[in-house]
GUZAVO-271776 format. One line per field, with one value per residue (C-alpha): residue number from 1; x, y, z. Coordinates in Angstrom, 3 decimals. Example, Ala and Ser with C-alpha at 12.3 -4.5 7.8 and 13.67 -1.06 7.14 Angstrom:
! residues 2
n = 1, 2;
xx = 12.300, 13.670;
yy = -4.500, -1.060;
zz = 7.800, 7.140;
END
This chain:
! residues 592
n = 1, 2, 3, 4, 5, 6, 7, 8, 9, 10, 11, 12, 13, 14, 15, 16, 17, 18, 19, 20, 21, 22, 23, 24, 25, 26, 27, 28, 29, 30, 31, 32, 33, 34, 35, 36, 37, 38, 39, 40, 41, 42, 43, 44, 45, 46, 47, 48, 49, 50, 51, 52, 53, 54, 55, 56, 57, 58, 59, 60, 61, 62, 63, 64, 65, 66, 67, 68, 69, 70, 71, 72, 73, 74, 75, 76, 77, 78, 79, 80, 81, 82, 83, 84, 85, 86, 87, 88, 89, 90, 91, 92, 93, 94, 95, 96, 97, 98, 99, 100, 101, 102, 103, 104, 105, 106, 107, 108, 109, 110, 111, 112, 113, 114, 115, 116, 117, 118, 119, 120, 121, 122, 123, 124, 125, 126, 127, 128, 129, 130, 131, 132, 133, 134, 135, 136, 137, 138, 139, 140, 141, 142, 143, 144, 145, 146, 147, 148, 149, 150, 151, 152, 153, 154, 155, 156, 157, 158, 159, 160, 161, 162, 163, 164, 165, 166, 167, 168, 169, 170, 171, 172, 173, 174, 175, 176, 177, 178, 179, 180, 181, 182, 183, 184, 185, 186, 187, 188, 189, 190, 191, 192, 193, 194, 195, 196, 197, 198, 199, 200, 201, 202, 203, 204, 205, 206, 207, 208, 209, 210, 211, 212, 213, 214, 215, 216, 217, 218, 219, 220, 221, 222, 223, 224, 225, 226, 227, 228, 229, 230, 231, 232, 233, 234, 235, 236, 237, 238, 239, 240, 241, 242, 243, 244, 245, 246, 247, 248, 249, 250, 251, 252, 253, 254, 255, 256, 257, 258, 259, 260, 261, 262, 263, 264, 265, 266, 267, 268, 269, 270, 271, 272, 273, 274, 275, 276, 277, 278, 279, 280, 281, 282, 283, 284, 285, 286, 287, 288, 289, 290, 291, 292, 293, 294, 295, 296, 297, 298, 299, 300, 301, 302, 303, 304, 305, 306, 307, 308, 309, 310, 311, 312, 313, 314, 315, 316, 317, 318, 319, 320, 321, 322, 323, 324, 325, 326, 327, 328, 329, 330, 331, 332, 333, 334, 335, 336, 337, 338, 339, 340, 341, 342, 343, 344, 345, 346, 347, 348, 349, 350, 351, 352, 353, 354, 355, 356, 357, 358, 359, 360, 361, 362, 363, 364, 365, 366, 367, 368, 369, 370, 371, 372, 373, 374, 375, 376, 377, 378, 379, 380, 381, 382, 383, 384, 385, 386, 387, 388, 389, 390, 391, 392, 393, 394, 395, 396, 397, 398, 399, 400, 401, 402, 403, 404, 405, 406, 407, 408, 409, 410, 411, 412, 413, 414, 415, 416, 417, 418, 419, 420, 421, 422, 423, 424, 425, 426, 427, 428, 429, 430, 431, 432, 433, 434, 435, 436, 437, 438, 439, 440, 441, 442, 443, 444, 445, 446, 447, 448, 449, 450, 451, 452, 453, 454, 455, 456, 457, 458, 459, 460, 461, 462, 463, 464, 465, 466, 467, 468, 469, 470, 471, 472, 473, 474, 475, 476, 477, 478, 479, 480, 481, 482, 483, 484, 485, 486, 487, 488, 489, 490, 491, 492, 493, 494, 495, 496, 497, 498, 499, 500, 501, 502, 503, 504, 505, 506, 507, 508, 509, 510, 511, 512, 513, 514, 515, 516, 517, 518, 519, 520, 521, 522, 523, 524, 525, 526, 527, 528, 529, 530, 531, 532, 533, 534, 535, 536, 537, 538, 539, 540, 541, 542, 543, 544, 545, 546, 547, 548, 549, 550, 551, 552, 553, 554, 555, 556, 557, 558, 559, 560, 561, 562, 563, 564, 565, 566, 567, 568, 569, 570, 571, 572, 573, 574, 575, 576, 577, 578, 579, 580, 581, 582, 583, 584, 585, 586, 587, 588, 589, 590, 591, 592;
xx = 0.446, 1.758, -0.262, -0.540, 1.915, 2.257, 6.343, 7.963, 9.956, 13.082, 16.166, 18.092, 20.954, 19.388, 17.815, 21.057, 22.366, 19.469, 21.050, 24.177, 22.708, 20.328, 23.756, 25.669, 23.437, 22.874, 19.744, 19.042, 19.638, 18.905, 17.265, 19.975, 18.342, 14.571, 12.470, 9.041, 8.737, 10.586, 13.526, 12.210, 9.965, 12.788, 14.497, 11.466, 10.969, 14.621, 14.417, 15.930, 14.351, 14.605, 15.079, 14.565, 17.518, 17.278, 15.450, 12.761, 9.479, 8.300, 5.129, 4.663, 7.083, 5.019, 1.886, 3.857, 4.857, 0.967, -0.688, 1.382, 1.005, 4.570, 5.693, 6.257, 9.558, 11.644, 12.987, 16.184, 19.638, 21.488, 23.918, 25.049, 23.108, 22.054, 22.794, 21.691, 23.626, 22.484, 25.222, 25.717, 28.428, 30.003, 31.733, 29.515, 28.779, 25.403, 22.185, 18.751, 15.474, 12.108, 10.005, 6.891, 4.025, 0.835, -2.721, -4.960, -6.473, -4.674, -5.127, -2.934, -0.571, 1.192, 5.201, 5.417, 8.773, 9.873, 13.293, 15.633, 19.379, 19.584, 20.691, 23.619, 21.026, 17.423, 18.559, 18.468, 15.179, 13.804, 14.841, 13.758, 10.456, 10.885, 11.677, 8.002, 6.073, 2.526, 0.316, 2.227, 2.834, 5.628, 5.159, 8.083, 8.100, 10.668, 10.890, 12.900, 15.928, 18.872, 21.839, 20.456, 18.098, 15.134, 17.167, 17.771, 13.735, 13.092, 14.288, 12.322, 8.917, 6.491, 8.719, 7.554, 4.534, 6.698, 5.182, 7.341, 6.076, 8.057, 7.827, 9.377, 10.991, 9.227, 9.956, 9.210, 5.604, 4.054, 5.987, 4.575, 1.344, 0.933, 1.674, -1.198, -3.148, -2.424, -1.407, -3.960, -3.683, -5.739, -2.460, 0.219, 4.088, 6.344, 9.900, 12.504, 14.725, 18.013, 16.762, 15.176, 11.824, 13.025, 11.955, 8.677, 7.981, 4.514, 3.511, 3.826, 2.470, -0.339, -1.482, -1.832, -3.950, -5.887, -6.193, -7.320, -9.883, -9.625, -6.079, -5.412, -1.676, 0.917, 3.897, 7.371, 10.319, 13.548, 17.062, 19.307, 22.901, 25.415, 25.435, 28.970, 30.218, 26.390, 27.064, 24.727, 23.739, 21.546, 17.536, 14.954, 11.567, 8.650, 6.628, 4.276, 1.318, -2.024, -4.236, -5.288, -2.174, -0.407, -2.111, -0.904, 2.942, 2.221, 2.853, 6.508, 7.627, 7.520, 5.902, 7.934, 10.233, 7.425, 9.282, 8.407, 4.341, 1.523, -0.835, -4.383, -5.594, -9.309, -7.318, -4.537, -7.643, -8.957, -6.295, -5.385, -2.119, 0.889, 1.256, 3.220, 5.219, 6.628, 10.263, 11.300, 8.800, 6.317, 6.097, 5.309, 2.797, 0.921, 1.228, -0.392, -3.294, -3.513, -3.936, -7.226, -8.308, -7.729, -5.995, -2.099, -0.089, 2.947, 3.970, 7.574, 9.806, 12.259, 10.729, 12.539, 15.906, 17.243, 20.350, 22.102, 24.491, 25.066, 23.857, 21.633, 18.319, 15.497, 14.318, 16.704, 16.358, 17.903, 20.054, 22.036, 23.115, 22.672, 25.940, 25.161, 23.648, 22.191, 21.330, 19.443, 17.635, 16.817, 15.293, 13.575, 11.650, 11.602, 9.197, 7.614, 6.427, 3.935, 2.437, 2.232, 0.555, -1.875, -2.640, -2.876, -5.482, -7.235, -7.749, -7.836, -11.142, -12.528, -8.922, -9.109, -6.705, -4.469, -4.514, -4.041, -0.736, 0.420, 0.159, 1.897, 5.342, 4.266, 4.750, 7.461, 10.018, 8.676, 10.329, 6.884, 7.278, 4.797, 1.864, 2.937, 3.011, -0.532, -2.632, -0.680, -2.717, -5.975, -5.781, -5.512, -4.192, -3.279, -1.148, -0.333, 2.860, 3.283, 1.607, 4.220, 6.797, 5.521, 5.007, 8.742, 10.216, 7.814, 9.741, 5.970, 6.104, 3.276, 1.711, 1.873, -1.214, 0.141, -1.681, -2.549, -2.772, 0.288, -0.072, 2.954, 3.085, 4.997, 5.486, 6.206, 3.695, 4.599, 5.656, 2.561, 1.388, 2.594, 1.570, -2.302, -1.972, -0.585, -3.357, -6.282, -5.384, -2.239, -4.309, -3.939, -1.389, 2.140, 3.643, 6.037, 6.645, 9.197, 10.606, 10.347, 10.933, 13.768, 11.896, 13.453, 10.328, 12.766, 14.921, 13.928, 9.926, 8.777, 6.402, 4.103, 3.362, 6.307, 7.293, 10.030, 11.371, 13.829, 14.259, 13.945, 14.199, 12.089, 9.039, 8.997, 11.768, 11.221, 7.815, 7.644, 4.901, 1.692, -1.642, -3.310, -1.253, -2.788, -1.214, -1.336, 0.732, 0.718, 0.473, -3.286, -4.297, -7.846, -7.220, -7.875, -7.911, -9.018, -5.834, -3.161, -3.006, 1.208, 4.243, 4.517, 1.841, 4.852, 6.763, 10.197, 9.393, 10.337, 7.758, 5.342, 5.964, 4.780, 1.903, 0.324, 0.966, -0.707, -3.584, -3.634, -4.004, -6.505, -9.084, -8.699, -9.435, -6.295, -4.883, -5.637, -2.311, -3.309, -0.296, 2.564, 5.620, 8.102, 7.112, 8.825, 8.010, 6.174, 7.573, 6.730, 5.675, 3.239, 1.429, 0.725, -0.661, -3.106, -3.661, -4.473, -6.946, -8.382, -8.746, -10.417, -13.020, -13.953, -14.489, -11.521, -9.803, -7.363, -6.045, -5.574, -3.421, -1.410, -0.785, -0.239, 2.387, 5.627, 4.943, 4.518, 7.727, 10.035, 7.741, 6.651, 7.068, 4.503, 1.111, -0.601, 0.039, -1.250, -4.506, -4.949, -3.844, -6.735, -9.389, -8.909, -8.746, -11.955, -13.238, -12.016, -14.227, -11.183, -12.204, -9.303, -6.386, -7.950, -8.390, -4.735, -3.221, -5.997, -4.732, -1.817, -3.023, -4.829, -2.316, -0.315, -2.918, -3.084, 0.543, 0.180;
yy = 9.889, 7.203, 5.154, 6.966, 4.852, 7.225, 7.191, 10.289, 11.167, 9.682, 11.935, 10.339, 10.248, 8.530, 5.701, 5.418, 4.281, 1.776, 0.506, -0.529, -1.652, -3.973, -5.097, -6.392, -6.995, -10.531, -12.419, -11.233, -7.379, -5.677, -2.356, -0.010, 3.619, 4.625, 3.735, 4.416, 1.280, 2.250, 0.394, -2.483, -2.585, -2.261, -5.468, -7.741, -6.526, -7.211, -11.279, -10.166, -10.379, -7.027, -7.073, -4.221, -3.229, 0.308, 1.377, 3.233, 1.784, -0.178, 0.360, 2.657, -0.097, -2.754, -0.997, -0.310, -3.575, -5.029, -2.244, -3.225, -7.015, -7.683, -9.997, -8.632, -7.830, -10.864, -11.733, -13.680, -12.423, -9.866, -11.221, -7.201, -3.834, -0.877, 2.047, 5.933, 6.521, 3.419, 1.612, -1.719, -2.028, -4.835, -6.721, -10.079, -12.198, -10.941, -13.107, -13.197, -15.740, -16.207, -14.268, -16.137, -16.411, -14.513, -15.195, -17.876, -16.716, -14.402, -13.638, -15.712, -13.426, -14.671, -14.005, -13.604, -14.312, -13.878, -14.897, -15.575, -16.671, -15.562, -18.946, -17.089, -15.030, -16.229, -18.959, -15.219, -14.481, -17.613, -18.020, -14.432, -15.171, -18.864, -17.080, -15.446, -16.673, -14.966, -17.174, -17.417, -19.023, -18.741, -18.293, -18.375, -17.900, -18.974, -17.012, -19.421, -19.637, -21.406, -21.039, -23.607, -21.563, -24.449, -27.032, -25.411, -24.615, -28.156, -29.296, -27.025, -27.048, -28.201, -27.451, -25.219, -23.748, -23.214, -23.592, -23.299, -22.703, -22.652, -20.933, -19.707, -16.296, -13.671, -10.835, -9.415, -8.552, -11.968, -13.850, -11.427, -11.655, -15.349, -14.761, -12.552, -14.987, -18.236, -16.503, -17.918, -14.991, -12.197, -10.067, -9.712, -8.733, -9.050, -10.192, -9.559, -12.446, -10.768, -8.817, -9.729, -9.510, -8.400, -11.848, -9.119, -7.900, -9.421, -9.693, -5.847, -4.717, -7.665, -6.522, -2.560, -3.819, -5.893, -3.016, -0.836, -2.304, 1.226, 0.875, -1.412, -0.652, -0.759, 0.643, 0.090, 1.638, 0.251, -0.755, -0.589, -2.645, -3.202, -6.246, -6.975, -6.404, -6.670, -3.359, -0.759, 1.773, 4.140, 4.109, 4.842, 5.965, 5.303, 8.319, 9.565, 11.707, 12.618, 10.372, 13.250, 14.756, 10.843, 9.919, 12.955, 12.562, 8.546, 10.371, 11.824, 8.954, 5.118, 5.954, 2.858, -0.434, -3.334, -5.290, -3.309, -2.833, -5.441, -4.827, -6.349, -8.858, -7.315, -3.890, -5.863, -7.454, -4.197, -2.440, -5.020, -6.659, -5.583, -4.335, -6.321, -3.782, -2.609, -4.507, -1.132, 1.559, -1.622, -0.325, 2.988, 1.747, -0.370, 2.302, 4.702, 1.963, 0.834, 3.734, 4.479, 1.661, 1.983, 3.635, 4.127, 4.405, 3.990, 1.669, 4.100, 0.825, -0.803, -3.877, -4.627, -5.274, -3.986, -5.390, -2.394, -4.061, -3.645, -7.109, -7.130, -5.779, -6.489, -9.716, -12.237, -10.450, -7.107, -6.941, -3.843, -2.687, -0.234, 1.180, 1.887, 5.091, 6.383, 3.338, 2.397, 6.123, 5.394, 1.846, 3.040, 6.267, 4.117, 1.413, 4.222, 6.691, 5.620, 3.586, 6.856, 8.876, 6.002, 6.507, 10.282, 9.971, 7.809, 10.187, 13.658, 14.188, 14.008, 15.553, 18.618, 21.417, 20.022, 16.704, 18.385, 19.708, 16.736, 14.916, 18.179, 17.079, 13.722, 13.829, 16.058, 13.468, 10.945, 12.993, 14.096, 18.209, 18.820, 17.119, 18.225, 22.201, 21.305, 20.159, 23.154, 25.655, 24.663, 26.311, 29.894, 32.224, 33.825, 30.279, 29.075, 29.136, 24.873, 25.582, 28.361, 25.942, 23.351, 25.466, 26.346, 23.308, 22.566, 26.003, 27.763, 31.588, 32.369, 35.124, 34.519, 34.786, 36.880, 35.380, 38.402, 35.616, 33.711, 30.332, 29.727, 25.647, 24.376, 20.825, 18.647, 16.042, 11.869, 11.102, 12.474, 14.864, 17.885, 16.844, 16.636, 19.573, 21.422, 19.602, 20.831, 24.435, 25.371, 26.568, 30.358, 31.317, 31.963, 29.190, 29.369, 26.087, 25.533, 21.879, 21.188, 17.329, 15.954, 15.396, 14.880, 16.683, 18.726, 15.523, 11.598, 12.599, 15.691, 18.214, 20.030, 23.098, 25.684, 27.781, 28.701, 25.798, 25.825, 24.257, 27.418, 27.581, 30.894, 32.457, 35.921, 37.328, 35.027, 35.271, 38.382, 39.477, 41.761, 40.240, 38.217, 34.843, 31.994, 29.120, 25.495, 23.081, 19.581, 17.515, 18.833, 18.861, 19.629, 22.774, 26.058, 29.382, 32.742, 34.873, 36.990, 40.382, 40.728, 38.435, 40.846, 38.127, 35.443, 35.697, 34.736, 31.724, 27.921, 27.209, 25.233, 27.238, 30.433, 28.629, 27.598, 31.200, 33.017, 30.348, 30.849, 34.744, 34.886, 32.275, 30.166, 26.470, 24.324, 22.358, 18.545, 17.187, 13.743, 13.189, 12.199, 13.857, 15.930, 16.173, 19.008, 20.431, 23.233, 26.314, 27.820, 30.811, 28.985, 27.073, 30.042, 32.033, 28.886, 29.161, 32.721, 31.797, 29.832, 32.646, 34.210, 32.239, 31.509, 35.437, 35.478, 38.675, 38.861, 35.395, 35.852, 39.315, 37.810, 34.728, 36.844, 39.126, 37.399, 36.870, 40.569, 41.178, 38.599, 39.767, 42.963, 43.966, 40.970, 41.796, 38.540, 39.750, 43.438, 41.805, 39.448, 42.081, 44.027, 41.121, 40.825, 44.740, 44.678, 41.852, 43.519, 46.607, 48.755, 50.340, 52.707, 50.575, 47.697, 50.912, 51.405, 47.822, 47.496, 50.604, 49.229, 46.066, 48.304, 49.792, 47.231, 45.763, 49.411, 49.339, 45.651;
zz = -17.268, -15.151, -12.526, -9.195, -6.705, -4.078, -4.582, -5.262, -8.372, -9.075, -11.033, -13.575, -11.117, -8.748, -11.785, -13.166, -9.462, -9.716, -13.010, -11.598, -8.419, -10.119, -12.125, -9.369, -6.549, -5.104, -4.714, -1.161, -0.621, 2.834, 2.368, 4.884, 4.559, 4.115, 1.324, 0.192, -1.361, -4.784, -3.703, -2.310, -5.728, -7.841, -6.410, -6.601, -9.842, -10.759, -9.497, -5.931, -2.340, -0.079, 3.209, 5.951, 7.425, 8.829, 12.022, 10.004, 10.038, 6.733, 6.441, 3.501, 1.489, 1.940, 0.995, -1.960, -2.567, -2.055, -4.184, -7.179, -7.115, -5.193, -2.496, 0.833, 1.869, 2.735, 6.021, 5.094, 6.036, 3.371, 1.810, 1.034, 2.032, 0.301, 1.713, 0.619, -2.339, -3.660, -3.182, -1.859, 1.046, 0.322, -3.075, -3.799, -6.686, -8.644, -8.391, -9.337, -9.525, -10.240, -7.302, -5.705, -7.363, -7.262, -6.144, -8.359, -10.861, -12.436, -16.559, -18.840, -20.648, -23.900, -24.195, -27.786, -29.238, -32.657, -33.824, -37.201, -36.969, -33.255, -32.055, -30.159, -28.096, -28.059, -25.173, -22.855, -24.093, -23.532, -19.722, -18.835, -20.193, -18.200, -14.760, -14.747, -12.294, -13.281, -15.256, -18.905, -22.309, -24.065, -27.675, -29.748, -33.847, -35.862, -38.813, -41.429, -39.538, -41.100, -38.255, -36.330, -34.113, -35.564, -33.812, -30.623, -30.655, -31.217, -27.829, -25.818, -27.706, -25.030, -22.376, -19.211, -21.545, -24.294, -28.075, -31.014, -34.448, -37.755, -40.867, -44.002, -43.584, -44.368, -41.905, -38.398, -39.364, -40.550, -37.837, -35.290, -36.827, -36.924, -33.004, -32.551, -34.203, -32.342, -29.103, -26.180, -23.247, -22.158, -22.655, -25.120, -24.291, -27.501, -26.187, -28.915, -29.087, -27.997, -24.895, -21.837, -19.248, -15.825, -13.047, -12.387, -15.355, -15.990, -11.677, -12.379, -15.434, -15.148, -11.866, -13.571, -16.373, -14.044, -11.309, -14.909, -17.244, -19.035, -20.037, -23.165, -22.888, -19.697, -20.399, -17.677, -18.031, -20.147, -18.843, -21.719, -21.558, -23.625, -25.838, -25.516, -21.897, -20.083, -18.324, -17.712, -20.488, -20.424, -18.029, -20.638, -19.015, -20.512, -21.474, -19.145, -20.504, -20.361, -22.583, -24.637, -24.722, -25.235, -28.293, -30.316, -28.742, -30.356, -33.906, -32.610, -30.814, -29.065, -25.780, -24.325, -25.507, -27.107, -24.497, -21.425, -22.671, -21.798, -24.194, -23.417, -26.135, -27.029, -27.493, -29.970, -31.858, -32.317, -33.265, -35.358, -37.328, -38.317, -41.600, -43.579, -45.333, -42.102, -42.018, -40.106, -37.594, -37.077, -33.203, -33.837, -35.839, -34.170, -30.859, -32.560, -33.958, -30.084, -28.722, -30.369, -28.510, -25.058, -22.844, -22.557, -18.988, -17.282, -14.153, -13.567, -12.615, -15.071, -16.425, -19.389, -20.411, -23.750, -25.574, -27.377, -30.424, -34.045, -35.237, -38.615, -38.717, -42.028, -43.192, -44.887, -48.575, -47.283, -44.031, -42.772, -39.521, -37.277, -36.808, -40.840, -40.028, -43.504, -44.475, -41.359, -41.619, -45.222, -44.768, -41.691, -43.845, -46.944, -44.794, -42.367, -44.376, -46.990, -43.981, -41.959, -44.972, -44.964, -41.707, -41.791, -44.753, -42.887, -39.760, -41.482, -42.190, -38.555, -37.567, -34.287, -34.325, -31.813, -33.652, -37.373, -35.627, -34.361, -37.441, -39.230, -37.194, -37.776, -41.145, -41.543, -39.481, -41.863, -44.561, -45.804, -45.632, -48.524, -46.276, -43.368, -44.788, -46.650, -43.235, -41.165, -44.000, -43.208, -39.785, -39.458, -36.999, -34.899, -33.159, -29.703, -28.727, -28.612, -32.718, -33.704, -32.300, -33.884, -37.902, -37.060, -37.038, -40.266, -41.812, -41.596, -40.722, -37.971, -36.027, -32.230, -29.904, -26.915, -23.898, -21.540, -18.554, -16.965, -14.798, -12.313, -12.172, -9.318, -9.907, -7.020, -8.249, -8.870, -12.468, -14.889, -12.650, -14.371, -17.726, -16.399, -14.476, -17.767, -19.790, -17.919, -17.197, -19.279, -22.388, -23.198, -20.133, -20.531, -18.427, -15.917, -14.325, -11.246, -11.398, -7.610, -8.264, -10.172, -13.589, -17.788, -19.485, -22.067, -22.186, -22.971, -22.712, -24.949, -23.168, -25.195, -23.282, -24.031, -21.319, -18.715, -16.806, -14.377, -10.943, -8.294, -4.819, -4.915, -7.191, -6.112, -8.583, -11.225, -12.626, -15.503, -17.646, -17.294, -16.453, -14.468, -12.764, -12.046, -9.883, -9.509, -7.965, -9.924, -6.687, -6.781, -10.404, -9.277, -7.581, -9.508, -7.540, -8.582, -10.654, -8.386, -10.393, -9.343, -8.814, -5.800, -4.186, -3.429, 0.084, 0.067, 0.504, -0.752, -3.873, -2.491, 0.780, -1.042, -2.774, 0.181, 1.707, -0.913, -0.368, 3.500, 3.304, 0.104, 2.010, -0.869, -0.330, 1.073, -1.948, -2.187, -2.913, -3.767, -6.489, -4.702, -4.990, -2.963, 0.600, 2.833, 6.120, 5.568, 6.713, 10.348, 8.783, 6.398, 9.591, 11.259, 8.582, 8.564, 12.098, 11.447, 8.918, 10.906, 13.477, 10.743, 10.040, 13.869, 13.795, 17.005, 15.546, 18.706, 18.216, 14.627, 15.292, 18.248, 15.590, 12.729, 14.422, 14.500, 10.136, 10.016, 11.456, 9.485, 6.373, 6.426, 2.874, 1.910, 0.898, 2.307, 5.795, 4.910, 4.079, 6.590, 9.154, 7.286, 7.598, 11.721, 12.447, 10.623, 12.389, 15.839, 14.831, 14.666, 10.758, 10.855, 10.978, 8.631, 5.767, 6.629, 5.882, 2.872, 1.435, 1.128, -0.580, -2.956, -3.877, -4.744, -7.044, -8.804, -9.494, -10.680;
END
């Protein structure tokens, strides 16, 4: 899950406006509509200083700013704005530099470079690493080169904390392992030598692993460009997932770009080296060794800088390239899958049900379908519905367990909060999860938990099925009410509107909403049936009625009104008209 920074959720529209804006935008950029400090992040991150420029006050962006390890905002004039569409209003010639440095003492991190016959494009590599400002040493291996990379190396050894050390070729994984081994930092970052560390890169993900001596691994998100023309490609989050749920997603897919992860150096000793035989998949690899290690999260800002192009990939005795599709897909299983067998060997006698799954898809995208059927056997049914989706794509027949419970999820939580909330509570319901904040779960990062999503303005209407439904809302993963017996419990109301309105008139607890997330008014309606709760609970029956009216009228076919009208006619001493209105509500849970 990623690191609670009390922004709210971005949509890829609005991140692949930040692509282009970090693109073209000069060094100084004034800040022209309201920000909660993702903006003004962003641009520090990005080697530019943001300036306030709107009549909004800044306070929650510079508490941004100072939680994760940024400057403040600067106080120079603009030389272009940013207004709400994330768009700058003015043409001006692109910029960027080094941002201040941070407080003493601060843990050495090692920029690990390793490079062969990339003369053309490691000179990139090396200044992005250069423009850091947080404690560093810059660690470059040459790996036999022969195109005159050794020379160009030569010049800067010893240069601004640079150390260059040659050897004979012999692939990605020795030269990356010799850099593990004389690397001097409390942190690792392994730069590739054609892309590039964003100016904040390390003051970011340094002051996360700092802030969390539980995490081995930081992960930022990815800015991919194109390697001919520099221009924006595509934004490539990191994933963000719950640790239990993240280390079985490690054996379907890079949680993040090697680039954009700070990986702390006791966690890289214990997980190890790189296996040698590992020309292609190495990352994957090694994510899945580190993450039995430590903990794995996600700082959601771009960090890192990758260089989309076709140039050669493998070691100097076999080269192909990318755009060589079959070829690359061959070399890649060819290397990756006796590695991952090992691996799976290795863990399967201590292996969990959720985990023996995991592995099962695992293995079968590693071109291994006879291991992958063989651990799916040794579980029986009947099978969630994440494991029948999972023995599908395996080609596995399997008997479905029918929950008899639903859980409505309405997710207006910061990046990760939906994934804990479905990790703690989503096991045995039928989900049905409303996509309140602009979120790719079904798209770049895999959920686990199959269900219905969609992005609704209202619940009543939507949610089907017999049985008792739960509710949560992922801004307040903690919170776990009693079961509604009937969709017939939400008003007509926005999501989180109804949420709270089925919360007000059952007595249940008030939500904590401590992920942030979306943040509307809440409805007029919603308020007062607090107030009437209230009421309620002060045992002031008259002021709860008078309160309660005008909802009654604008929602009279609601059964949260029926029972609170109930609960203050009973409270008045009037027993004949609170039987009335809880008839009613009886009734309803009868039918339901």
């Amino acid at each position: 899950m990623a690191i609670s920074t009390n922004i709210r959720p971005r949509n890829d529209h609005e991140r692949r406006c930040l692509h282009r804006l970090l693109h073209d935008a000069p060094h100084i950029v004034g800040i022209g509509a309201p920000d909660d400090g993702w903006l003004a992040a962003c641009l520090w991150i990005s080697g530019r200083i943001p300036v306030w420029c709107n009549d909004t006050s800044p306070t929650l962006a510079e508490a941004t700013l100072k939680s994760l390890g940024l400057p403040p905002l600067g106080t120079a004039p603009p030389l272009a704005i940013i207004n709400s569409a994330l768009e700058l209003d003015r043409p001006c010639k692109p910029g960027l530099g080094p941002i201040p440095a941070p407080p003493p003492g601060q843990p050495l991190v090692t920029v690990l470079i390793c490079t062969y016959n990339r003369a053309h494009m490691i000179t990139e590599a090396i200044d992005s690493a250069r423009r850091q400002t947080w404690p560093r040493e810059i660690l470059i291996i040459n790996d036999g080169s022969d195109d005159g990379t050794a020379d160009l190396l030569q010049t800067l050894d010893g240069v601004d904390g640079i150390r260059v050390i040659h050897k004979e070729n012999g692939g990605k994984p020795s030269a990356l392992n010799m850099g593990i081994e004389a690397a001097k930092g409390e942190a690792l970052i392994v730069l590739d030598d054609d892309d590039m560390l964003a100016p904040g890169s390390l003051h970011l993900l340094g002051t996360a692993l700092v802030n969390r001596p539980d995490l081995g691994v930081v992960n930022g998100d990815t800015l991919c460009f194109d390697g001919k023309s520099g221009r924006p490609k595509v934004y490539m989050p990191a994933s963000r997932l719950p640790d239990k749920t993240g280390r079985q997603a490690v054996l379907q897919q890079v949680p993040a770009m090697p680039g954009a992860s700070l990986i702390r150096m006791t966690t890289q000793r214990a997980a190890g080296l790189y296996d040698l035989s590992l020309i292609r998949g190495q990352d994957m690899d090694m994510y899945l060794r580190l993450s039995r290690h430590g903990g794995v999260d996600t700082v959601p800002f771009p960090t890192f800088f990758y260089r989309a192009h076709d140039g050669l990939r493998g070691s100097a005795s076999g080269q192909w390239r990318r755009s060589q599709t079959e070829a690359h897909k061959d070399k890649f299983m060819a290397c990756v899958s006796p590695i991952f067998e090992k691996r799976y060997q290795a863990e399967r006698p201590s292996m969990s049900r959720a985990m023996g799954h995991s592995w099962a898809l695992g293995l079968h995208l590693r071109r291994l379908p006879e291991l992958a059927q063989a651990e799916l056997k040794r579980w029986p049914g009947p099978y969630s519905k994440r494991e029948c989706w999972m023995r599908t794509q395996i080609g596995l027949k399997s008997e479905e367990t029918r929950p008899d419970r639903a859980m409505v999820v309405v997710d207006d939580g910061d990046p990760g909060a939906l994934e804990e909330t479905l990790e703690r509570h989503a096991a045995g319901h039928t989900l049905w999860v409303d996509l309140e904040v602009p979120r790719d779960p079904l798209g770049n990062i895999r959920l686990y938990w199959p269900g219905e999503y969609s992005a609704r303005e209202r619940l009543a209407g939507w949610v089907q099925g017999e049985g008792p439904i739960h509710i949560r809302l992922s801004s307040a993963p903690d919170w776990a009410p009693p079961a509604i017996s009937t969709a017939a419990w939400f008003p007509d109301l926005p999501a989180v509107d109804a949420v709270l309105a089925v919360a007000a008139a059952k007595s249940w607890p008030a939500p904590n909403r401590c992920r942030h997330g979306a943040r509307a008014p809440i409805h007029p309606h919603v308020l007062s049936l607090w107030r009437v709760r209230g009421f309620l609970n002060e045992n002031r029956p008259d002021q709860a009625l008078s309160t309660l009216l005008p909802v009654l009228k604008a929602m009279p076919a609601w059964p949260g009104v029926w029972q609170m009208a109930a609960e203050a006619y009973q409270s008045r001493g009037d027993s004949d008209k609170a039987k009335r209105w809880m008839d009613r509500v009886e009734g309803l849970a009868a039918a339901g």
